[in-house]
N, C-alpha and C positions, 0 to 999 in steps of 0.2 A: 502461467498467469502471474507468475513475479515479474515483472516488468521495472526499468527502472523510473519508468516513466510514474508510476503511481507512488514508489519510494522517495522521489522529490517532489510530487504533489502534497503530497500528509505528512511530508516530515519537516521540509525542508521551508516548505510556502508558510504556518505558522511563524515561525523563527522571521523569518520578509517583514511578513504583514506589522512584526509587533517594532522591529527594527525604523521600517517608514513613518510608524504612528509616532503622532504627536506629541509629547509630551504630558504630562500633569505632575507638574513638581512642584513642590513646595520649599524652597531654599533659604532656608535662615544662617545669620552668621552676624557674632557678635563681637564686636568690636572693643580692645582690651582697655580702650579707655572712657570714660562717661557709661556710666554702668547705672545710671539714674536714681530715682529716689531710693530708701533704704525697703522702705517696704517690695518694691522692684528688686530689688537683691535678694532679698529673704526669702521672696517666691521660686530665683531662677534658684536657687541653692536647694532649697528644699524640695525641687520638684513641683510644688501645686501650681494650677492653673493660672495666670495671668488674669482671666476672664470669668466672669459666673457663666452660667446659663442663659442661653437666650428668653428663659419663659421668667426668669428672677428681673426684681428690677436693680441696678447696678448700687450701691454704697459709695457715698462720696470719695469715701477713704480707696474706694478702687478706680478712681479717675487718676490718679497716681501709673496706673498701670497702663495706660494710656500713654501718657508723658512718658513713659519708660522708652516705649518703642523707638520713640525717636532718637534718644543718648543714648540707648542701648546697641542700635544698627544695626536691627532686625529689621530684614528684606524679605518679600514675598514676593515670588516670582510670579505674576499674576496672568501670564500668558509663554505661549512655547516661543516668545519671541525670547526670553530671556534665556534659553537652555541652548549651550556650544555643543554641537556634534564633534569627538573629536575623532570619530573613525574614518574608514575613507568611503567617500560614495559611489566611489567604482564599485568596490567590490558586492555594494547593495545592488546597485541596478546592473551588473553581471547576475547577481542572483534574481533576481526580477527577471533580465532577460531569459536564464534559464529554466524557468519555471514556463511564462510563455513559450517556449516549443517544447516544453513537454508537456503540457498539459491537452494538447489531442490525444495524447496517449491514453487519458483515462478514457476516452469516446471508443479507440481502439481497443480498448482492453475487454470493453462488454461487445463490439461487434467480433471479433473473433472468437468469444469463448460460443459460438455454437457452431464455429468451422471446425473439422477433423482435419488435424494435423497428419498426414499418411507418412511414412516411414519404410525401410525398408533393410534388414540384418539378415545375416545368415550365419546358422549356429552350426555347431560341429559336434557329433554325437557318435557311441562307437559305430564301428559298421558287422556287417557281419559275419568276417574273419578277426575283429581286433581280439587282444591277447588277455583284455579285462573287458568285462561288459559285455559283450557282443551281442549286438542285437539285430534280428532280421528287419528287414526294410518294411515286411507287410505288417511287423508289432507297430514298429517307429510310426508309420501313418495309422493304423489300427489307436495308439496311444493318440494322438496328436489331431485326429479328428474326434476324438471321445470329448478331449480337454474343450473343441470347439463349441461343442451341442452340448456339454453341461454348460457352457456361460449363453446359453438361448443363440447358437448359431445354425443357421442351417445349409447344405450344400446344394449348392446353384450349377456348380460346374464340376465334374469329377475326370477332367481329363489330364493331359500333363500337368497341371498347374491346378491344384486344387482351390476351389473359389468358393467362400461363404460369405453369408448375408445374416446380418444381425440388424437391431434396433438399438439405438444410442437411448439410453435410459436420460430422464431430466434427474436433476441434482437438486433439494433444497436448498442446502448446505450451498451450493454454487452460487445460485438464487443471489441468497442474502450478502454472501459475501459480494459480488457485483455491487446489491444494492449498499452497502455500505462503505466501498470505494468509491461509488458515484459521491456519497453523501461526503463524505470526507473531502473529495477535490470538490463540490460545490462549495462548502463550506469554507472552505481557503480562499477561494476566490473569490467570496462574497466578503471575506474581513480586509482582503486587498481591495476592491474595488470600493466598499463604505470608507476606507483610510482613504484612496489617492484619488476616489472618483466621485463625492460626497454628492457632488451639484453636477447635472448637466445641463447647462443652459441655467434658465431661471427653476428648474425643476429641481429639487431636493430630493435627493431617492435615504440615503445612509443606512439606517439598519434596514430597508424596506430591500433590499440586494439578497440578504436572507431567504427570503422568499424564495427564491432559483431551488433551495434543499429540498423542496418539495416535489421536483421531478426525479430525486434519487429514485424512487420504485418503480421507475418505468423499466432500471435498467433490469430487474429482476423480472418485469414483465416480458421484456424483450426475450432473454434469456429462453422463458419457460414455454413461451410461445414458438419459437424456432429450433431450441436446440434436439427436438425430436427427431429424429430423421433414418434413415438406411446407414448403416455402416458395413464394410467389403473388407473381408481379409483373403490376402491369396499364398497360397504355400503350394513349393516345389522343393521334392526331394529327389537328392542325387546320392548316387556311391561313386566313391574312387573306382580306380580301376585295380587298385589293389583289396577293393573291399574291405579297407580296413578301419574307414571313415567313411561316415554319412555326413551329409550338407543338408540343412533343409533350410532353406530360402523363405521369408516370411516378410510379409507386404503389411502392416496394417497402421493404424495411429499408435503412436506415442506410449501413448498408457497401456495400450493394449500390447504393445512389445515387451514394455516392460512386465507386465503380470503373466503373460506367457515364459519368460523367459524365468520368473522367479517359480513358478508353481511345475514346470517340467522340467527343470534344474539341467537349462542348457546355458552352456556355454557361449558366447561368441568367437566366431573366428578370427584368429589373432588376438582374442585378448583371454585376462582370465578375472572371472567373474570372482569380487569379493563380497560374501553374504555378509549378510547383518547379524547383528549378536542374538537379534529374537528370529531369525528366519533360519527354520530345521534345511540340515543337511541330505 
């Protein structure tokens, strides 16, 4: 479910959006000579206001403050015509490009979380002549179909290649998370599109782009509605011919490798398995 695709949708498309946007700056700069009347001095020294209040009515004595602006050379930048970019524009609209092709990724990211990922290892466990452990092949499958039918598996197939049938449990927890990646990448692409795509045509859309965040819960809907289904593990065990090793061969998804492989504390072949500091020996 980590995908890179969702990592440059929510991290990277804010950081775009606020880059493209337009400016709102306010730019003053005052110029070291004609510094206007004194009273105009006495203000920019001390800090206070130039100005009253808009709801006061103004003091003659503050029309002064007025006449300052102009010998003073205070500018107000009253539009993003006056703000220089001085970074480069490649590098924006490279990042703008790459957001557009990744952003199916987040469409992909809630269709596949109800597909099973199948898999396939084979562990290595003593057999039943090794010199520590040794264990007979009817405990080894005795153990390893127990481990199945405590996790609600049942057996379909009991011949060379043992086959079970389980049910894929729905996830809340999964749920939400989907829906709040949806919500995440609409939302990024709604503060791009109100920045670069304000008007189409004679139509003014701008904050109305928002709106899209509202089909985030579909993706949780999707999720909870589909991800039910059959799941199939298949396992074959073999012995050497020195008996000294057992193989057993295991077919199933992903997750299901993994927590078999943590809870029977097998090994993979050719490698060797490092526990975690809270997972028992």
């Amino acid at each position: 479910m980590k995908s890179a695709s969702t990592v440059v949708c929510l991290c990277v498309l804010p950081h775009l959006a606020l880059a493209f946007q337009a400016p709102r700056v306010v730019s003053c700069g005052v110029s070291a000579t004609g510094m206007g009347s004194l009273e105009t001095r006495r203000r920019l020294i001390s800090g206070r206001p130039l100005f009253r209040r808009q709801d006061r009515p103004l003091a003659a004595a503050n029309l002064d403050a007025f006449d300052g602006l102009a010998s003073t050379g205070l500018a107000v930048a009253a539009s993003a015509a006056d703000y220089q970019f001085e970074g480069s524009y490649a590098s924006l609209y490279v990042t703008l490009g790459l957001f557009v092709l990744s952003f199916p990724g987040i469409i992909s990211l809630v269709t596949r979380s109800v597909k099973v990922k199948m898999d396939q290892k084979t562990y290595v466990i003593p057999g039943p002549e090794a010199e520590e452990g040794a264990k007979p092949v009817r405990q080894s499958a005795a153990e390893i179909m127990a481990y199945f039918q405590a996790n609600n598996y049942k057996v379909s197939d009991a011949g060379e290649t043992i086959v079970f049938q389980g049910i894929v449990e729905r996830s809340k927890s999964q749920a939400a998370f989907l829906t709040t990646c949806l919500f995440g990448g609409l939302w990024c692409l709604a503060l791009v599109l109100s920045i670069q795509l304000p008007k189409i045509g004679p139509l003014e859309i701008g904050d109305w782009y928002y709106l899209m965040c509202l089909a985030s819960p579909y993706a949780g809907y999707y999720y909870w509605t589909n991800a039910q289904g059959d799941d199939e593990a298949r396992v074959r065990i073999s012995t050497a011919d020195d008996e000294r090793t057992t193989e057993v061969t295991v077919q199933a998804s992903k997750e299901e490798l993994d927590r078999f492989a943590s809870v029977m504390d097998y090994d993979e072949k050719g490698k060797i398995r490092i526990r975690g500091i809270f997972e028992n020996k």
